[in-house]
C-alpha positions as CSV (number, residue, x, y, z in Angstrom):
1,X,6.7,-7.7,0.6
2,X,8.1,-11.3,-0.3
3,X,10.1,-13.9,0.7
4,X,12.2,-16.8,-1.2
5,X,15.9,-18.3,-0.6
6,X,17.3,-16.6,-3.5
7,X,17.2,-12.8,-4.1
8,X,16.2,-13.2,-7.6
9,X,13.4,-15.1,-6.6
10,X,12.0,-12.6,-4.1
11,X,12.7,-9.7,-6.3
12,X,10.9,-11.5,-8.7
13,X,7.5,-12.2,-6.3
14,X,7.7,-8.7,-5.2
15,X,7.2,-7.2,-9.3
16,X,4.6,-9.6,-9.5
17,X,2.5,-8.5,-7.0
18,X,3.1,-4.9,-7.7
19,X,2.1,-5.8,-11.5
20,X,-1.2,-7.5,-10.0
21,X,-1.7,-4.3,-7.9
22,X,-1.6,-2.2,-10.7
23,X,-3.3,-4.4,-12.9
24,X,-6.5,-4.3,-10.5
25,X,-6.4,-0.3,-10.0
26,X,-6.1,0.4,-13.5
27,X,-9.6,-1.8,-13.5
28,X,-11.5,0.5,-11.4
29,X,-10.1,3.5,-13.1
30,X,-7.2,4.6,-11.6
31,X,-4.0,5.7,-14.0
32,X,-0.9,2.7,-13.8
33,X,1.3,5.6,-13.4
34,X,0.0,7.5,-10.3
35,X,0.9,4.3,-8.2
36,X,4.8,5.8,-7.6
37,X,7.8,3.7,-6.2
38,X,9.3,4.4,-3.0
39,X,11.4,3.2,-0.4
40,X,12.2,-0.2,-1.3
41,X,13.8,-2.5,1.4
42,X,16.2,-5.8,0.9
43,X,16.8,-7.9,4.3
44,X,18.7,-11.1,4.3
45,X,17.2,-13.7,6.7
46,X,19.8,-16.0,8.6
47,X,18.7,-18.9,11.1
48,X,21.1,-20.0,13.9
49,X,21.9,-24.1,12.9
50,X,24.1,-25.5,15.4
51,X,27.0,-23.5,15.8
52,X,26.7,-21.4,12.6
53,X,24.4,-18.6,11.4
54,X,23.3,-19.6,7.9
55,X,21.3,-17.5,5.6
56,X,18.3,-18.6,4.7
57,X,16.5,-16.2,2.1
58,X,16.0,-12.6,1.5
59,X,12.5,-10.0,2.4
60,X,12.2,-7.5,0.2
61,X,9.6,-5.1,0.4
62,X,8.6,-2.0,-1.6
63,X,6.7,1.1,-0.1
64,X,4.3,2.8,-3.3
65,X,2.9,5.9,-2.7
66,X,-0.7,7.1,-4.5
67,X,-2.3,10.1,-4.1
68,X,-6.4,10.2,-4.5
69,X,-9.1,12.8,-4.4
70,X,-11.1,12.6,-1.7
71,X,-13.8,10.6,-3.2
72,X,-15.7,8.0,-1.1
73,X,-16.6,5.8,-4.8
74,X,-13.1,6.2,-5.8
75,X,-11.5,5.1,-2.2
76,X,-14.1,2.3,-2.6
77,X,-12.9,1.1,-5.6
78,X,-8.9,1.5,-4.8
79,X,-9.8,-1.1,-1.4
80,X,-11.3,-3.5,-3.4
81,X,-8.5,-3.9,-6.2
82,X,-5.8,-3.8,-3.2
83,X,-8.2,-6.4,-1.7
84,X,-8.3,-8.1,-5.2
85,X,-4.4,-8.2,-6.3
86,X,-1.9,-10.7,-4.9
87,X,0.1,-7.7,-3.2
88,X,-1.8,-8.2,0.2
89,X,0.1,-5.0,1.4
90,X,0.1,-3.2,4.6
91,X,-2.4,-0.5,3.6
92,X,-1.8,2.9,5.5
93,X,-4.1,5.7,4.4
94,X,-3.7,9.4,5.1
95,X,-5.7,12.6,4.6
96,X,-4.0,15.7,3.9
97,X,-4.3,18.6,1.8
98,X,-2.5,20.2,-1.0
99,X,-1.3,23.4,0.8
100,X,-2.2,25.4,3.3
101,X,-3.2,28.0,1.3
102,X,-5.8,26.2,-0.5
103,X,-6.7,24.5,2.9
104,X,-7.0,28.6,4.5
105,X,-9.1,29.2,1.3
106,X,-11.4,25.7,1.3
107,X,-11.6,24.6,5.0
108,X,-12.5,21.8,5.6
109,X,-14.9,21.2,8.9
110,X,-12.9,19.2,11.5
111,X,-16.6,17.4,11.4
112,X,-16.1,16.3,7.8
113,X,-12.5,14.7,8.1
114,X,-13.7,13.0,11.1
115,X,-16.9,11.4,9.2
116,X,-13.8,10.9,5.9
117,X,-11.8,9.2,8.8
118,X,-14.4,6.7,10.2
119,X,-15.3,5.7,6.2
120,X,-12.2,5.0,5.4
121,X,-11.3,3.1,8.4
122,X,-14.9,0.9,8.1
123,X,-13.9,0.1,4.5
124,X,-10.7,-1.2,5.4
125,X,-11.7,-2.9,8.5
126,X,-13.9,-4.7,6.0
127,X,-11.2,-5.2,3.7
128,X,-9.7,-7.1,6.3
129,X,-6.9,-4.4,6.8
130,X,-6.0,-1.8,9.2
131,X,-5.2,1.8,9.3
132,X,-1.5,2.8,10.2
């Protein structure tokens, strides 16, 4: 997300930090391209002065979506180049898999997504971050 009094401005802060974020995942080895737009949000902010509502800047905000193996070392890395960029995003990690059919055929113990859960939630706790 970012904030500035013109839109142009903002919109500008925003690409940067995405640029930084991919910049620092591209580091630990993770491919520019697999970090994939997606909702992107523009809010005008007003402020009540006197008897007038005046606006006062524009939030934009960009949701990315990346999808990662489930890889303790590789999860590792990502937290530390989201920790590293200048995006400081709201980081919301979830575990899934690719179908149910390979899930049927590769089940994963309820055990072992419950150990992935509490890894993932201690490295972003340390990141200073929070799961959604």
């Amino acid at each position: 997300m970012a904030s500035a009094p013109e839109f142009t401005d903002a919109a500008r802060s925003l690409n940067q930090k995405i640029a930084s974020l991919r910049d620092e995942i591209e580091k630990v080895g993770i491919r520019r391209a697999d970090l994939q737009a997606g909702h992107y949000e523009l809010r005008e902010t007003r402020q009540v002065r006197g008897p007038r509502n005046v606006r006062t800047g524009f939030d934009v905000s960009r949701r990315l979506w990346l999808e990662l193996a489930l890889d303790y070392a590789l999860l590792d890395r990502f937290i530390a180049a989201v920790t590293a960029s200048l995006a400081q995003p709201a980081l919301s990690l979830a575990f899934t898999s690719q179908d149910n059919k390979a899930a049927s055929r590769h089940s994963v113990p309820a055990s072992a997504m419950v150990d992935a859960r509490k890894h993932a939630e201690t490295m972003v706790r340390a990141a200073g971050l929070s799961l959604a």
